[in-house]
C-alpha positions as CSV (number, residue, x, y, z in Angstrom):
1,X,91.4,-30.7,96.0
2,X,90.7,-32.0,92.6
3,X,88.4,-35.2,91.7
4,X,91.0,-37.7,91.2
5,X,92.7,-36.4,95.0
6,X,89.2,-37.2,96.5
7,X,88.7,-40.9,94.4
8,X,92.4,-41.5,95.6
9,X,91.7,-40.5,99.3
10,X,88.2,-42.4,99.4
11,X,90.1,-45.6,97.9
12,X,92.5,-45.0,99.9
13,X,91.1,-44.2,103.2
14,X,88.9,-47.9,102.6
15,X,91.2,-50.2,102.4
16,X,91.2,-49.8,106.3
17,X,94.2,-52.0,108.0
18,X,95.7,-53.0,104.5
19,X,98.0,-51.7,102.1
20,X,98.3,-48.2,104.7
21,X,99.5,-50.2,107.6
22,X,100.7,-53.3,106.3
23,X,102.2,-51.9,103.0
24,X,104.9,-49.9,104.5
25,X,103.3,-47.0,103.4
26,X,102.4,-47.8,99.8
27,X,99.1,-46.7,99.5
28,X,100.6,-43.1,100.3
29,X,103.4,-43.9,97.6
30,X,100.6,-44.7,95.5
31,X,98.6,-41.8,95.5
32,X,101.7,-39.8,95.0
33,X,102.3,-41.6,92.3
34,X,98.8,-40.8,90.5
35,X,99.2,-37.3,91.8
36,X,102.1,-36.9,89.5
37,X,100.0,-38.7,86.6
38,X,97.7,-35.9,86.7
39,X,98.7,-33.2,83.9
40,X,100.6,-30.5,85.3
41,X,101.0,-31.9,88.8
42,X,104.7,-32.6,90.4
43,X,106.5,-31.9,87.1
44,X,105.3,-34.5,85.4
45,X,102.8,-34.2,82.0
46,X,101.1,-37.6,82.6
47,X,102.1,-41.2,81.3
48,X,103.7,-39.6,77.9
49,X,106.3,-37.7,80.2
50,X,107.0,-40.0,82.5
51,X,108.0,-42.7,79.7
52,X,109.6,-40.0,77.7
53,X,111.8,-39.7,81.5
54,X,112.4,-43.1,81.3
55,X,113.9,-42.9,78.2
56,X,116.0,-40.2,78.2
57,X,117.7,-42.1,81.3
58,X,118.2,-44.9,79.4
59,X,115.4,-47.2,80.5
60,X,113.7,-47.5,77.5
61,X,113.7,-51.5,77.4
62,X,112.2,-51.2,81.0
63,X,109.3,-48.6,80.4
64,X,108.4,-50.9,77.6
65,X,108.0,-53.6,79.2
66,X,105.9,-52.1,81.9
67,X,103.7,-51.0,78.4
68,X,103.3,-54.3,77.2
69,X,101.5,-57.1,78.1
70,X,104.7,-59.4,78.9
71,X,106.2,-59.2,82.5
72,X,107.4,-56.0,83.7
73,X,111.3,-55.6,84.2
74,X,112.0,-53.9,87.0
75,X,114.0,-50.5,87.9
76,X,115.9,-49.7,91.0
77,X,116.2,-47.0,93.7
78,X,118.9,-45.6,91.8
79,X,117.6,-45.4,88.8
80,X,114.4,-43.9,89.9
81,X,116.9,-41.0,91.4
82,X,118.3,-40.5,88.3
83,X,114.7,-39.9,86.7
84,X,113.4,-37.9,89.4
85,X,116.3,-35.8,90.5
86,X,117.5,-35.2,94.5
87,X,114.9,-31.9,94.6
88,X,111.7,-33.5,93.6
89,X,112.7,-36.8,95.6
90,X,113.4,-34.2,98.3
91,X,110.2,-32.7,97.5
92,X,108.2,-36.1,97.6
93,X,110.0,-37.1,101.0
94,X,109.0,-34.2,102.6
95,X,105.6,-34.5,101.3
96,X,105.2,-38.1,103.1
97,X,107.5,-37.3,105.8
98,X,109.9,-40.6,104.7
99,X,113.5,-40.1,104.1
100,X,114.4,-39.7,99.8
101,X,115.9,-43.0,99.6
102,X,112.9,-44.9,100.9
103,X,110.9,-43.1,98.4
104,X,112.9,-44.1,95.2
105,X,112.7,-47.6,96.9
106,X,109.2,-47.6,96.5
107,X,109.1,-45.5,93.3
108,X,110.7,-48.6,92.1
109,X,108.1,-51.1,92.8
110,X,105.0,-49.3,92.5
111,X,106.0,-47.4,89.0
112,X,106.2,-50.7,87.1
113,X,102.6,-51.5,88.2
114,X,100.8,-48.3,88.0
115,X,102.3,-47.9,84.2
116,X,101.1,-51.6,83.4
117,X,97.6,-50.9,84.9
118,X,97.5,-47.5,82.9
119,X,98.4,-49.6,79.7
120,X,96.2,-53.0,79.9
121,X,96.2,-53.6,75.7
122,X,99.5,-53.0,75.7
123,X,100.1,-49.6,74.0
124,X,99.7,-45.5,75.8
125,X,96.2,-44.8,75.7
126,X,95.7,-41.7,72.7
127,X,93.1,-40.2,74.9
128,X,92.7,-39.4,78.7
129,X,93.4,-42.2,80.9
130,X,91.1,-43.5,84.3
131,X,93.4,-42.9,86.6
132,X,90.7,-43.9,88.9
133,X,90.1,-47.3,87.1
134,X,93.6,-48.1,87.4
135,X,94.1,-46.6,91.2
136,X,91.4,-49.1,92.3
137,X,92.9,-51.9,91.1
138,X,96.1,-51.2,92.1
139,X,94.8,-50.8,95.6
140,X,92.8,-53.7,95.4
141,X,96.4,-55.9,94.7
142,X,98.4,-53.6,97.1
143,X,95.9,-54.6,99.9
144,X,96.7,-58.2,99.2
């Protein structure tokens, strides 16, 4: 289990009653979510290669605005599936035991959030990014 896996599961694992229960699962959505982050993990090459995803699916004008410091425009189930594919949704399912479309759902909302935390000033960070910074406040809002 690598360090960000244990910062996620002891952020996680505090918010006690909140986001986990109440959320409709997304604190588990949202640790997926930074598990894919992390280089090399779930197909995905961290932020640049999920934005470059975004892209090349044609939601360029979306993944920008999650980037900037405007309001963030928002994707849909769909969409997500056409970024992620049936197999890794498949895979990500399976992994939190929730049917594929349920995941995209919450792909959706979570995705725009997790990319505007990542990006606070407004442009990709050159260097390595907190993902822990940015998975505790996310947790702190989801727990809202």
């Amino acid at each position: 289990m690598g360090l960000l896996d244990q910062l996620a599961g002891q952020v996680l694992g505090s918010l006690a009653g909140g986001a986990q229960q109440g959320g409709g699962g997304q604190a588990a959505i949202l640790q997926l979510v930074m598990s894919l982050l992390q280089n090399g993990q779930g197909g995905l090459g961290g932020l640049g290669d999920l934005l470059g995803r975004l892209n090349q699916a044609g939601l360029g004008e979306q993944a920008a605005s999650w980037v900037s410091t405007g309001q963030n425009l928002p994707v849909s189930a769909e969409q997500i599936g056409q970024i992620f594919g049936g197999s890794e949704l498949g895979d990500m399912a399976a992994q939190l035991g929730l049917p594929a479309d349920q995941i995209a759902g919450q792909l959706a909302n979570v995705l725009p959030q997790v990319v505007d935390r990542l990006t606070p000033d407004g442009q990709v960070p050159a260097g390595d990014i907190d993902l822990g910074q940015a998975l505790s406040g996310l947790v702190a809002m989801l727990g809202k």
